[in-house]
N, C-alpha and C positions, 0 to 999 in steps of 0.2 A: 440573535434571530428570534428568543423565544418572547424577548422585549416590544420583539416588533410585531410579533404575532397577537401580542394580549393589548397593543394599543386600540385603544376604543376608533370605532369609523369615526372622522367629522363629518357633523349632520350639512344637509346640501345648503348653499349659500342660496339665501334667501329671493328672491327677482325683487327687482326693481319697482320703489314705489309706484313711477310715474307706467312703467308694463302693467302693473296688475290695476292702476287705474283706468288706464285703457280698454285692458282687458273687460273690467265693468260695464264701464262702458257703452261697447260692443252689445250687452245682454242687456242693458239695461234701455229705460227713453232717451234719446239723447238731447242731452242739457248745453242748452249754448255755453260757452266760455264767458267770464266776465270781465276782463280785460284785453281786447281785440286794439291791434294798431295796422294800419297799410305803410309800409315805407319803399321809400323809393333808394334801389341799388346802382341803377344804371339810370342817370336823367335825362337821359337821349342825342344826348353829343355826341362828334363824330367819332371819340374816341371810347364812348361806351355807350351802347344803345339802349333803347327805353328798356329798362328789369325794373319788377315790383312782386314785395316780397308780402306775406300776411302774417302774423306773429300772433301767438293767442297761449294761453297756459297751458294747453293741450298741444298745439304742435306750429310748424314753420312749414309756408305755403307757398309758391309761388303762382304766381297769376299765367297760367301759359297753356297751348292745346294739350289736350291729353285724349287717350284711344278710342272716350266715349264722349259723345256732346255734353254730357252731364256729369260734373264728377261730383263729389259727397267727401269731407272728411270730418275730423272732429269736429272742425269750427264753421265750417260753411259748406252751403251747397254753389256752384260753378257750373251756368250754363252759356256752350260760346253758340253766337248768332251768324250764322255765314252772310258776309258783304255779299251785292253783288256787284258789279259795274253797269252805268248808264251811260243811254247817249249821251253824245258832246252836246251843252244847252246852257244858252246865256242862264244869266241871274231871272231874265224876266218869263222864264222860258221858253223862248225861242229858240232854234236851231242854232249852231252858233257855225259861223261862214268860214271860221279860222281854227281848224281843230287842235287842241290842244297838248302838251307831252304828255303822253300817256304812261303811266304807272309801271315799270317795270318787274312789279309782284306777281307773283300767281295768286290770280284770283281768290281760286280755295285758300288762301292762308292769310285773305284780309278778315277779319274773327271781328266780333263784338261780346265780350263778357258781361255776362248779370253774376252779380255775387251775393249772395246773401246769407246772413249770418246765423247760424240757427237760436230758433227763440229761446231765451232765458226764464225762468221762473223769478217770482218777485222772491226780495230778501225778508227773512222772518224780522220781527220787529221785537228784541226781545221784552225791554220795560214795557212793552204793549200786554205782552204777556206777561208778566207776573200781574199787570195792574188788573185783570181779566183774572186770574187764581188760576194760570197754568200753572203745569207742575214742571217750572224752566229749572233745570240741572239736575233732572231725574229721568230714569230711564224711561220712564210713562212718556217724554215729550218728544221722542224720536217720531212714533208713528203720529203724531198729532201735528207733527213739522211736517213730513212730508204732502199728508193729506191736506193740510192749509197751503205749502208753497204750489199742487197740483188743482189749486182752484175750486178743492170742494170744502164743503161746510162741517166740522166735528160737532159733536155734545160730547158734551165733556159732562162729566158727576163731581162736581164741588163738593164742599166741607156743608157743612150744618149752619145754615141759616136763617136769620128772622123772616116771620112767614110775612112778613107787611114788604119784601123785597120782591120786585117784580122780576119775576123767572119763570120759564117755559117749567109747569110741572107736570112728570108722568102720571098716568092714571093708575100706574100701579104704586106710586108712593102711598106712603098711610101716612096719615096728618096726625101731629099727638100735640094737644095742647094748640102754644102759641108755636112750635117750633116744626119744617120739615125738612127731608132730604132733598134739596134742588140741582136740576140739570140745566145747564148754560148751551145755548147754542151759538159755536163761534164762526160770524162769517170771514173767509180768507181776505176780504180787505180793511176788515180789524186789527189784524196781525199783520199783515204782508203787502211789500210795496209792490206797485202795478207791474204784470209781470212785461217783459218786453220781447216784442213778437221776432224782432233782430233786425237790423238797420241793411239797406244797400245801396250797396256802390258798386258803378259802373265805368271799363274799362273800354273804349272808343278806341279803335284803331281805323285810321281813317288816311290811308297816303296820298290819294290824289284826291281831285274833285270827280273823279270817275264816280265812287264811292258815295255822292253826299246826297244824293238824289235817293238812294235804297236805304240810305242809313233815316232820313227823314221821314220816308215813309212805313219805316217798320211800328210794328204795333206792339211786338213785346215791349220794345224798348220804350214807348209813348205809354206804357203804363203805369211808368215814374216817374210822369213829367207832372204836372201843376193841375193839369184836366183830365187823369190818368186813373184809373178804378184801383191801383196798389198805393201802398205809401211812397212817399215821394221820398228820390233818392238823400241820401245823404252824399255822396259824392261821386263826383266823374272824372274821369281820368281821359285826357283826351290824349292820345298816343298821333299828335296830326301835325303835320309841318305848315309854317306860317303860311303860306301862298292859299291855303284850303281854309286855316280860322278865318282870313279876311274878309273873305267870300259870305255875300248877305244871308246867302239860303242856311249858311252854316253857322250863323251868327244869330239868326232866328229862330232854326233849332233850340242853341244852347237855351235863346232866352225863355224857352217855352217849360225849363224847370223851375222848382218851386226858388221865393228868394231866398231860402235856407239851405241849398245845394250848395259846396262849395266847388269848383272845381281845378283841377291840377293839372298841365300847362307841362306835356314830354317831348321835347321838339330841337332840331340845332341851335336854337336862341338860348338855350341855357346856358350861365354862365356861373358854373361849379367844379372842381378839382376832387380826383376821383382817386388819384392815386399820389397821395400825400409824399407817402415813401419816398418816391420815385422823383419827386419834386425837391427835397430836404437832402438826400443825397447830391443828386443833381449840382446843385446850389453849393454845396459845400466843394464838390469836384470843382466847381468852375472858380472857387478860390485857388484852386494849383494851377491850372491853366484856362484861360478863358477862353480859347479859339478850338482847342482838345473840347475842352468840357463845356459845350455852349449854355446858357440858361434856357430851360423849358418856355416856352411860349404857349398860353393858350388859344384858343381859336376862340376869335368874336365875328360874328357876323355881323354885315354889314347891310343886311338887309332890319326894316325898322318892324316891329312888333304889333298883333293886330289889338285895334280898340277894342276892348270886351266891354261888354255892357253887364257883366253877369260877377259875383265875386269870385275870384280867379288867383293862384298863386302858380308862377312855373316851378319848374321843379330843381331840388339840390338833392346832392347825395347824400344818402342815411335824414333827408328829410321824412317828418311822422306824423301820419291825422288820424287821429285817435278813434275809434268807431265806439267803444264802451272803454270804462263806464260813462264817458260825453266825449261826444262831438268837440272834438278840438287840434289845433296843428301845434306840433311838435319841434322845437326847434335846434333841442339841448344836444341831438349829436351828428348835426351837421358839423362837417371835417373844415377846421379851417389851417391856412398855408399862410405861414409868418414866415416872409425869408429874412428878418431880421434876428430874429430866433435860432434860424437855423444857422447863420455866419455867429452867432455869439456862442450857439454850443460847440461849432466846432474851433474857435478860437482859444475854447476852455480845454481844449485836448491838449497834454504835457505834448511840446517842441512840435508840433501841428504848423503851426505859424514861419518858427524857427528854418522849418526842413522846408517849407516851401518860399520861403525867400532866397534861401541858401542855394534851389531850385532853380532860381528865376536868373538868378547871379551867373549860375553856370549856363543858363542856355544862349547866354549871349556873346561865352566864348567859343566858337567855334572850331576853331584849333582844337581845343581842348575834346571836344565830342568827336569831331576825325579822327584824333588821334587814336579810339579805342577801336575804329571800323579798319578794314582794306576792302580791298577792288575785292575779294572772294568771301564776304564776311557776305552771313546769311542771317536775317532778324523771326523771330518767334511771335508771333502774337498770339496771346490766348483769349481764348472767348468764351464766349457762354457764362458772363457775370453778369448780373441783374443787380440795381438798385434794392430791388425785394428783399434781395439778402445782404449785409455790409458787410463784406469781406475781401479779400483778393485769394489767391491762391498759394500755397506754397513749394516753395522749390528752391537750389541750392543758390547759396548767395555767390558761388564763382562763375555764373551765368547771368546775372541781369542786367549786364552791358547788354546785353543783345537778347533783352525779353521786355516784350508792353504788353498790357494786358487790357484788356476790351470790356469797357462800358455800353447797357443801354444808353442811347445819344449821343452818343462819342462820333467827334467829325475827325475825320483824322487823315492828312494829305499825304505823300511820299515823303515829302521834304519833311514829314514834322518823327518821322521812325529814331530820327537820332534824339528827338528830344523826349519818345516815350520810356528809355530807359532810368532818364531821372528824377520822373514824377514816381518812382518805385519807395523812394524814401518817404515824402508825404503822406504818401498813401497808405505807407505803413505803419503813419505816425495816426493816423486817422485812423484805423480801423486795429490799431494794436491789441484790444479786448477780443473781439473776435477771433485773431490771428494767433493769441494766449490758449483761446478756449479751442482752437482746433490744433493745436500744436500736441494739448494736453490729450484731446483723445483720438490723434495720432498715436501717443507715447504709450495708452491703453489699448489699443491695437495691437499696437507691435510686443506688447505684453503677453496679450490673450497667442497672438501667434506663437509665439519662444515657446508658451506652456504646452502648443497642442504638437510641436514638432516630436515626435514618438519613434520608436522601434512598432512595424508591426509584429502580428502574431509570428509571422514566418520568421520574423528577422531582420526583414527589408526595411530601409528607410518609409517615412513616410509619403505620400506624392500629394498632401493637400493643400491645405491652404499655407504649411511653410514653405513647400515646396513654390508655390505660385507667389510668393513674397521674395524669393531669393533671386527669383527668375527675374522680379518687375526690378529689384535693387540693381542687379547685373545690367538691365538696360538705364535704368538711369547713370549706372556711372560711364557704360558706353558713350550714351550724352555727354555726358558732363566732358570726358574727353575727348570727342569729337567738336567741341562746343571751345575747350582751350587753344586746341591745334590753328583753329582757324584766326 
């Protein structure tokens, strides 16, 4: 006790670089980021809808409304522009005599975002600086940095120099001889590259043609276009289904920004795979059965794509267009889906191959599979397994005549119950590491319980978590014998 009494406090753990960065931050100007990227999460397919994410050294942003029109974070400011709807009216327009399917959004939730980045200070230039006689990797050059990357002018006091060198001199120097004390005035485009004011892109949500009429004549947004009093965007995101790009009013929009815009294409014509996993799995299932486990299909439309006159890229998942330090797209972690790959990883699984041929052999004796059912036999199926995760579940081996177990995609008829008991071995043969590592901390489980089972203070047994382990064991072997008799 008296050991523990004269042990010294530990001093408090320290917070986090990137907290107390922030923290600055907050009290300090705020300094744009100098590596900004826009990536696309969801590219607008039907099975995942248009998401865009903003990634910066300061923090991770999503593009979406929030409780105020304008939001502010480290990296950028976000203002959304509410659509409205227009009359129905041809391209020329005219009235149009055949009204058209109207938008099934609520209005208030068609948005238009401006996003902009906050301005950056230029970078110091150091050899610029020494060749000037700063005092670069001394503590004198701290405050002479900031003041030059903030756009003002320093004087600086140099060393002793020949008086025939032309320098701003004070009138308070004293001149001796051939030699005086000289002051340099340094201006911040000496030193430092031009600062950048921060680039924007703009996010276009546009579902119908109701929509294109208010969106063409807004004016914030026409101040980034090519004849627009702001800088001209660096890119546009048009969140709009093909039937609306087509459309000339919509088309002469686009063309009205500068030809350095590029713009990005979130609509059903994408043709990107979003959920790899799910796919690689998949694939590999459909090597134990192919009618059980069908092959994923993706959706292509059949509708043709509109001609843009403007440069233009549609969009893919985890696709990236760089906003600093340049203007560039991204292409290194777009997800790609090799199913050749995936039949060869899992070929390389010990008796994989083995157990599903051995599989295929028995489902075409038929005899043989009746022979483990009768007219009062009752089948199990368990659910809730997701590709997400590669596993199946565990439970005792004198029950899996009469246990399947349920995949996302799994087609599975009445007549196919008798054959889901035998894809129990392949599957196990497939996912045997996972089936290892949950086994193992089951067996730490049921460790941690034996240790916590006690006498309490009184006497009595315990009634917690052994007590609720003994209980669940007692029902499973219920099962298990209920499961034999039949």
């Amino acid at each position: 006790m008296e050991a523990v009494l004269n042990r010294k406090p530990k001093p408090p753990k320290d917070t986090l670089r990137h907290v107390r960065s922030k923290e600055s931050r907050k009290h300090a100007d705020l300094h744009g980021p100098s590596n900004v990227y826009v990536q696309v999460v969801g590219a607008g397919a039907r099975d995942n809808s248009a998401s865009l994410y903003v990634f910066s050294e300061y923090n991770r942003a999503a593009v979406r409304p929030y409780t105020e029109p304008e939001y502010r974070d480290d990296t950028m400011t976000q203002k959304e522009l509410c659509q409205k709807e227009s009359e129905e009216r041809r391209s020329d327009g005219s009235e149009s005599p055949e009204p058209r399917e109207r938008s099934t959004r609520d209005p208030s939730l068609v948005v238009a975002y401006v996003c902009k980045l906050h301005p950056k200070k230029g970078n110091f230039l150091v050899h610029k600086a020494k060749e000037l006689g700063l005092p670069v990797g001394t503590a004198a050059i701290g405050p002479l940095i900031s003041a030059l990357k903030a756009g003002k002018s320093v004087t600086y006091e140099g060393k002793e120099v020949k008086s025939c060198m032309h320098a701003i001199i004070r009138c308070a120097i004293v001149v001796q001889l051939l030699h005086c004390v000289c002051v340099f005035q340094i201006q911040p485009d000496e030193v430092c590259t031009p600062a950048d004011p921060g680039p924007v892109f703009l996010v276009i949500d546009c579902p119908s043609e109701e929509f294109v009429q208010s969106l063409c004549t807004n004016q914030v947004l026409a101040r980034y276009q090519s004849a627009g009093s702001e800088r001209s965007a660096a890119l546009v995101v048009h969140v709009t289904p093909e039937e609306v790009l087509k459309t000339l009013e919509y088309q002469h929009w686009m063309e009205r920004f500068s030809s350095s815009t590029e713009h990005l294409i979130m609509n059903e014509q994408v043709f990107t795979i979003h959920q790899v996993r799910s796919h690689k799995i998949q694939t590999q299932l459909h090597l134990i059965h192919s009618e059980i486990f069908p092959e994923l299909q993706r959706y292509i439309s059949t509708e043709s794509q509109a001609a843009l006159h403007v440069p233009n890229v549609r969009a893919e998942c985890l696709l990236k267009f760089q906003l600093r330090p340049k203007a560039e797209w991204q292409r290194d972690a777009i997800l790609t889906c090799d199913r050749e790959e995936f039949i060869k990883e899992a070929a390389e699984v010990p008796n994989f191959l083995q157990e599903v041929d051995e599989c295929k052999n028995f489902q075409d004796n038929d005899s043989a599979i009746l022979s483990g059912m009768n007219m009062n036999a009752e089948f199990i199926m368990l659910t809730h397994f997701s590709q997400r995760y590669a596993k199946i579940p565990l439970f005792s081996s004198d029950v899996t005549r009469r246990v399947g177990v349920a995949f996302d995609h799994m087609r599975i008829r009445f007549g196919d119950f008798r054959i889901l008991p035998r894809l129990l071995a392949p599957l196990k043969a497939l996912f045997a590491e996972e089936i290892e590592e949950m086994e193992e901390r089951r067996g730490r489980r049921e460790l941690r319980a034996g240790k916590g089972v006690g006498a309490e203070p009184n006497g009595q047994p315990g009634e917690g978590g052994g007590a609720k382990r003994e209980n669940e064991e007692s029902d499973h072997e219920t099962t298990s014998k209920r499961m034999k008799a039949n």
